[in-house]
N, C-alpha and C positions, 0 to 999 in steps of 0.2 A: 767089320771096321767102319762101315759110313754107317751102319747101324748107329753104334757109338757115339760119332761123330754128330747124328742128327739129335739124340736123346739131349748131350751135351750142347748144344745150339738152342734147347727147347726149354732147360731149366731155368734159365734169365728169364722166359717168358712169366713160366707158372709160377715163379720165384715174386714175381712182379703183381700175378694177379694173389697171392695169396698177402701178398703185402696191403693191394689194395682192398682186398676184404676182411682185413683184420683190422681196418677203422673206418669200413661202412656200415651203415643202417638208412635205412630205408622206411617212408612212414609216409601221414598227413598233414596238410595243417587242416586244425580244427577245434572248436568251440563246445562248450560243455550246452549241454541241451535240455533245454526248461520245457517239463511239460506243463500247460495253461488246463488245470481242472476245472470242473462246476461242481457246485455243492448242493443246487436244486437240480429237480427234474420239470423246471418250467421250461416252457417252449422258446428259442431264440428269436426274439423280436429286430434286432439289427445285426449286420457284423462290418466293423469298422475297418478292416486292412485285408489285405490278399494274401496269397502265396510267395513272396522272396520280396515285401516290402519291409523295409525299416522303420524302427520305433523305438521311442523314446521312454525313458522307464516313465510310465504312469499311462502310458497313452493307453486310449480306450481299445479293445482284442472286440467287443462283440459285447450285448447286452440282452439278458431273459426278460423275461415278461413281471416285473414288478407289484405288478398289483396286489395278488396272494401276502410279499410278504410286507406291504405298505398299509393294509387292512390289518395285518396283525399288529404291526407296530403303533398303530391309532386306536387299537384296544387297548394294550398293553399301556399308551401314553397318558389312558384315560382313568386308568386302574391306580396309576403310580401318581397323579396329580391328588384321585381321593383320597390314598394314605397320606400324603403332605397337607392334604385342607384336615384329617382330619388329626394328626400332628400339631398343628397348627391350634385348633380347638382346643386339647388337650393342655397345652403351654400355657393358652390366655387364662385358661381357666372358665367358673361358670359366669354366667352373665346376672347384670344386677337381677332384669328383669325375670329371669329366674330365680333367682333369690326371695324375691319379693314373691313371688307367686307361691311362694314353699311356704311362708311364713304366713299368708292368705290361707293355705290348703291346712295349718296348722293349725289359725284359728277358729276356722271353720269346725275342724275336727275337736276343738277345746268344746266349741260351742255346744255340738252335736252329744258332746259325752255328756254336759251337765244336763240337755233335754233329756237326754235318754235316764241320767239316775233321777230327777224329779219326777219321770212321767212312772218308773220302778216303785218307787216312795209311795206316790199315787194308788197304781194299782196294789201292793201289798197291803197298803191299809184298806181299800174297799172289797180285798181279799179276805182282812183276818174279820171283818163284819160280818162274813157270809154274803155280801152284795157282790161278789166276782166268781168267775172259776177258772179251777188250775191252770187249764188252757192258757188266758188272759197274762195270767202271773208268769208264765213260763217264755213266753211271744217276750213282754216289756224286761226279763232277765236278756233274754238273748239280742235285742235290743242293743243293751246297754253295754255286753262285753264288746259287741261290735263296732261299738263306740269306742271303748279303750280301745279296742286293735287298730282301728283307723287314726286315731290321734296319736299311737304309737306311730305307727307308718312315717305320717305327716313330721314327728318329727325326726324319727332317722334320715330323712329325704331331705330335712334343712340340712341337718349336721353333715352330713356328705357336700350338698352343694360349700358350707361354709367353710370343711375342711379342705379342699381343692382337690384336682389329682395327683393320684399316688403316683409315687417315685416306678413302680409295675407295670402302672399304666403306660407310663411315656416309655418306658421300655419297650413295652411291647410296639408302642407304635413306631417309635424309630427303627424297629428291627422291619417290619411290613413295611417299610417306606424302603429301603436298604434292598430288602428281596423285590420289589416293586420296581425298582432303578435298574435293577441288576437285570432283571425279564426285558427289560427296554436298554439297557446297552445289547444283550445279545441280538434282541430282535433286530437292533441299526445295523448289526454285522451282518446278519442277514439279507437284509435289504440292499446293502452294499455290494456284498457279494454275488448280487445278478448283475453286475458290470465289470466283468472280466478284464484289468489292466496288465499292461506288462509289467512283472516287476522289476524291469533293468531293459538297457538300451540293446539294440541287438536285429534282428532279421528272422519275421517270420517263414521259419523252414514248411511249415505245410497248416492249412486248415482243414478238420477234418469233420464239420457240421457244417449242415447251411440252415438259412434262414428257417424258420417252422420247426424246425426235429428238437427232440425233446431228449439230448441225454442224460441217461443216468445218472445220479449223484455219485463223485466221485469219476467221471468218464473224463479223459483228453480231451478236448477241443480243439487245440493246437499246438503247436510245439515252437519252442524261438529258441535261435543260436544264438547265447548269450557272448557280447562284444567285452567282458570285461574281463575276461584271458582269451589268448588265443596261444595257442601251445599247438607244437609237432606231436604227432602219437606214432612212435616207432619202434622198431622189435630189435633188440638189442642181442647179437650173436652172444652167444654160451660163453668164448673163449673172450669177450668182450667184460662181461658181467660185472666181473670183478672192478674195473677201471671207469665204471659208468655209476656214479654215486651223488645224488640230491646234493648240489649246490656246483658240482661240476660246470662248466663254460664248454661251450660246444659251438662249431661250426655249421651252420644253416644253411643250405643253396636249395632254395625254391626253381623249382621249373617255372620257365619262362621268365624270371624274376635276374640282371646281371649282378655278379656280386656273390658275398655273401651275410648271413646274418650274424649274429650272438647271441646265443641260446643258453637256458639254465635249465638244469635239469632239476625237477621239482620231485617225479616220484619215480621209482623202477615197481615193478612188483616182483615176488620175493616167489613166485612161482613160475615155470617154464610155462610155454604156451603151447606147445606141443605131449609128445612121448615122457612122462616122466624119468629124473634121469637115473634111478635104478633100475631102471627096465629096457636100457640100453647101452651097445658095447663102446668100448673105447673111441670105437670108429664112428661110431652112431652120433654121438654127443655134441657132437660140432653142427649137429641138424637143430638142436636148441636156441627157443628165442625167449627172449623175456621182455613185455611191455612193458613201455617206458613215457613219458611225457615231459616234453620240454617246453618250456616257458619261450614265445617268440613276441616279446612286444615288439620288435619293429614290424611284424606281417600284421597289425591291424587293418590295415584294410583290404588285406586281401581275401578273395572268399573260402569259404571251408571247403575241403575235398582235395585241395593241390598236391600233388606229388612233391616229394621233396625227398633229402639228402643227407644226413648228418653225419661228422668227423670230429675229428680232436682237430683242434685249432695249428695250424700247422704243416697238418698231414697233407 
């Protein structure tokens, strides 16, 4: 009978505590976390903040060694300025004094032909005399075609300057001008990219090079706790799951913090975090948790790591 009596006295108790854990969860507050890469393997020349300092998005993390990629961008600048001088060339067209020069190189070659068939004329008559030999006759022929072929030259070489350039031409070169800009945009990305900024406001959590070392492309350097959510991360009981759904309002009590907050819940995940739950019994199930993430903008300033609380508003 007192048996009975104490079992009876004890049920209010456990009655009490199962109440109060059928709207607890338990969790952090905390900030999603940026890792700061490099993309060369030059050596680190400065590094501009420490371990649990604050920064502003753009502020300067640390800066490599420049020079490599500021030597390539002053080729590449110099590569992409000859395709626009000679773009440029092409548009104007040719020049008088070119012009004039073609037309020089054209009389010259008029001139040179008529020498060459008088001096032909010449020898073929002191040829059919018997006063020459073949030899002589065959010299003042060849002569004289080489005449036609150069006064041919002379003037297909007007007719070109006179015609201008071809519509293929400018093609071609605004395309080399185009790949020219494009090799000197990337090289500036390059260049820039040995000055490691934050990209958003927030709290260097660790740096993990110092001055001189050379990491890998593609290595961490640092890591920052990004300020622009701060959300609870808590494990949401099994018998709970159902009732904890993205856009839900929830109740927040930070340790050490009086009061409480207003919380939103933004994600759950949709898997246990433990024992999956076909691989345990009836009993077993209530040991399931499912992560969860709640949205806490009034804890902006407080720092990442804190223990904290969360309930139905209410409860």
């Amino acid at each position: 009978m007192r048996i009975v009596f104490l079992v009876i006295a004890i049920l209010p108790f456990l009655a009490a505590c199962d109440r109060e854990q059928a709207t607890y969860m338990v969790g952090t507050l905390e900030r999603d976390r940026i890792e700061l890469r490099v993309e060369s393997s030059e050596p680190i020349t400065s590094i501009h903040v420490q371990d649990g300092q604050r920064v502003a998005a753009g502020d300067l993390v640390l800066v490599q060694d420049p020079s490599r990629a500021a030597a390539r961008l002053a080729q590449l600048e110099s590569q992409r300025d000859q395709a626009e001088a000679r773009l440029a060339e092409l548009k104007r067209g040719p020049r008088e004094e070119s012009i004039r020069e073609a037309r020089a190189n054209l009389d010259s070659a008029k001139a040179s032909r008529i020498n060459a068939a008088a001096n032909l004329e010449r020898t073929r008559e002191v040829f059919e005399r018997g006063l020459s030999s073949e030899g002589r006759l065959d010299t003042s022929e060849t002569q004289f075609k080489t005449a036609i072929a150069q006064e041919q030259a002379a003037s297909e070489a007007l007719e070109k300057l006179l015609n201008g350039t071809t519509v293929e031409e400018l093609d071609q070169a605004e395309a080399a001008l185009k790949a020219a800009q494009a090799q000197v945009d990337s090289a500036e990305l390059d260049l820039a990219r040995t000055r490691i900024q934050a990209p958003s406001s927030g709290a260097i959590d660790k740096l993990l090079y110092q001055v001189g070392e050379r990491p890998a492309p593609g290595t961490t350097i640092a890591v920052l706790l990004d300020d622009s959510r701060v959300f609870a991360r808590v494990y949401v009981p099994e018998h709970l799951r159902a009732h904890v759904q993205p856009g839900e309002r929830l109740d927040v009590r930070i340790d050490g913090i009086s009061g409480s907050s207003v919380g939103v819940v933004r994600w759950v995940s949709a898997d246990a975090g433990f024992t999956p739950y076909f691989a345990l019994t009836e009993h077993d199930r209530s040991r399931l948790s499912f992560l969860a993430e709640v949205d806490v903008p009034d804890a902006a300033e407080l720092p990442s790591g804190v223990p904290l609380e969360v309930d139905f508003p209410g409860e």
